[in-house]
C-alpha positions as CSV (number, residue, x, y, z in Angstrom):
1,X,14.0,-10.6,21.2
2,X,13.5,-8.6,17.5
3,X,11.3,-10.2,15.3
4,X,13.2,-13.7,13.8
5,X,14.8,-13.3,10.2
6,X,12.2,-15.0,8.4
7,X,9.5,-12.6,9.7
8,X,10.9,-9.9,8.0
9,X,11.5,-12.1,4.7
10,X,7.8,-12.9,4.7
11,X,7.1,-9.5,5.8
12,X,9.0,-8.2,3.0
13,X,7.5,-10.4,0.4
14,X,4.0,-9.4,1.4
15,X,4.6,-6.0,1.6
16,X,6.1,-5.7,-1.9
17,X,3.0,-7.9,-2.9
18,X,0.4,-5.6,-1.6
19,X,2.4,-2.8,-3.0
20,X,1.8,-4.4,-6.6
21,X,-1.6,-4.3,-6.1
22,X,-2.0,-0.5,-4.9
23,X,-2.2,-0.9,-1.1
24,X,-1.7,2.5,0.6
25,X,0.1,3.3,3.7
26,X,1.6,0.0,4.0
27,X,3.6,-0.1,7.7
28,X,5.1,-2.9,9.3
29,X,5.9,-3.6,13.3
30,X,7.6,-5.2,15.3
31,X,5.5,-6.7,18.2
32,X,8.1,-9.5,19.6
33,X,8.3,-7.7,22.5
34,X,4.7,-6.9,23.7
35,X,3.1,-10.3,22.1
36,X,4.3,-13.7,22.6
37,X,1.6,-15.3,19.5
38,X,3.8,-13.6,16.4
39,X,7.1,-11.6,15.9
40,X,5.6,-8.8,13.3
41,X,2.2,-7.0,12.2
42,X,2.0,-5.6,8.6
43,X,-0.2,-3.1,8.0
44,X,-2.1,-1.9,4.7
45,X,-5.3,-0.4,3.3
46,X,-7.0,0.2,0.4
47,X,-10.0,3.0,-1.4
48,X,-12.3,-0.4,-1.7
49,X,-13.7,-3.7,-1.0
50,X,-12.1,-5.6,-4.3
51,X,-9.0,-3.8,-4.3
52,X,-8.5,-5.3,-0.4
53,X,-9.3,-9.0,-1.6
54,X,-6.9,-8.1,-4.5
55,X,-4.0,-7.3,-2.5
56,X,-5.4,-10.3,0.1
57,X,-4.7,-12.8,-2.6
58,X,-1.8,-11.7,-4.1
59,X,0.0,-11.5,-0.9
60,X,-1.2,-15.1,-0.3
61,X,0.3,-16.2,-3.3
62,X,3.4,-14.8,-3.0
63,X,4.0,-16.0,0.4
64,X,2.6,-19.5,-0.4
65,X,4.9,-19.7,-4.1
66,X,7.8,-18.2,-2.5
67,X,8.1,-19.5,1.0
68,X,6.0,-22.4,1.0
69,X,3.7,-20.3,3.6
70,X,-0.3,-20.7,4.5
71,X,-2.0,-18.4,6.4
72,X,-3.5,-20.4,10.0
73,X,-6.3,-18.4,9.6
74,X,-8.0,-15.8,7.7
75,X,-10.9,-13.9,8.6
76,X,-12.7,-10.7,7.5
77,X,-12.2,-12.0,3.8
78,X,-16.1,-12.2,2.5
79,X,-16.4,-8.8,3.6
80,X,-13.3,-7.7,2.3
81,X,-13.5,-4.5,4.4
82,X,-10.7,-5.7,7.3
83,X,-9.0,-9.2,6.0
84,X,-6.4,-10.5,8.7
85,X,-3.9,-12.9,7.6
86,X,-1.9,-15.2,10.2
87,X,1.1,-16.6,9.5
88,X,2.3,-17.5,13.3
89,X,5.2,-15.7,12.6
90,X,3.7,-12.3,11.2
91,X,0.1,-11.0,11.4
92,X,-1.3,-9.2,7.8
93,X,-3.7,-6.6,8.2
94,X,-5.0,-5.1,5.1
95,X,-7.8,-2.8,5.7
96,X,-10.4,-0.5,3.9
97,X,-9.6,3.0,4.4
98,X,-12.5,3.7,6.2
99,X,-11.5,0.8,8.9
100,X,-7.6,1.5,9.4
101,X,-8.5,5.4,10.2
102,X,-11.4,4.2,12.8
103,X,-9.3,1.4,14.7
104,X,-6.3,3.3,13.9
105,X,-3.5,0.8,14.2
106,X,-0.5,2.5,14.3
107,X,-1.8,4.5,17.2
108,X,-2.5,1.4,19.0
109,X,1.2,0.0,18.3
110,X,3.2,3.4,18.6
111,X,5.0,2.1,21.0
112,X,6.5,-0.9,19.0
113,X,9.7,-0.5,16.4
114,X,8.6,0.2,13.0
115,X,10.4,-2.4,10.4
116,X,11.5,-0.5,7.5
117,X,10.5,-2.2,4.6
118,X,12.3,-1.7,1.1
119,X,12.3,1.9,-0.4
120,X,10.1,0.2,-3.3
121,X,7.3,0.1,-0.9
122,X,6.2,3.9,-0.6
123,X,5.2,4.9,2.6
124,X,7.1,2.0,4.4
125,X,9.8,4.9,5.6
126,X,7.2,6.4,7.9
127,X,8.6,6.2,11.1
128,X,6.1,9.0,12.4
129,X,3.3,7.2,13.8
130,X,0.8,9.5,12.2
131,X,-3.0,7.9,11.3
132,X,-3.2,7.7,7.7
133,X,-5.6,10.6,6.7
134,X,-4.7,12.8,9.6
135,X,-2.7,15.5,9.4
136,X,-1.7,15.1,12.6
137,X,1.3,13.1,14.4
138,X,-0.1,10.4,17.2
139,X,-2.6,11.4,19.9
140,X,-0.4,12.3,23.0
């Protein structure tokens, strides 16, 4: 079963969120099918520690003004080098740039639909797999 409608409205929202606050590379995915905890990952980084807790609380806000939505948990936010948002529904990752291209998590979830997210969200058309900062398509 696809990820339910109001995934994608919350992963909308917090996409166009982070995008206001300069997150690069921002993917989303559908995991429905391969995890039974949440329908959807989102996926972004940033060049620095503040800009990730920037984008962090702006996506909060958005989700928790517009959709009445608190994360379960967050984690990774006193850092602010790999802050994970859960919602139940969707998962929000939104890494340093250093972080996403070591765990590289669009190679890990290659196999999973990518959601496109609205054309105002640059990057969100990706549909290549390819590691952010690689030149390269995913590892075979």
């Amino acid at each position: 079963m696809p990820a339910s409608e109001r995934a994608i409205e919350l992963l909308t929202a917090a996409a166009e969120a982070a995008h206001d606050k300069k997150a690069e590379n921002v993917l989303a995915f559908d995991v429905s099918e391969q995890l039974a905890i949440t329908d959807a990952f989102l996926v972004a980084s940033a060049s620095n520690d503040r800009q990730v807790r920037a984008i962090v609380d702006a996506v909060e806000e958005k989700l928790r003004v517009d959709f009445d939505a608190k994360p379960v948990r967050r984690e990774g936010a006193r850092e602010g080098r790999w802050v994970l948002l859960d919602y139940l529904e969707i998962v929000i990752h939104v890494q340093h740039d250093e972080e996403r291209s070591f765990y590289s998590l669009e190679r890990l979830w290659r196999d999973c639909p990518i959601i496109k997210l609205p054309s105002a969200v640059p990057g969100s058309d990706s549909t290549s797999g390819s590691t952010p900062g690689s030149a390269s398509g995913p590892a075979e």
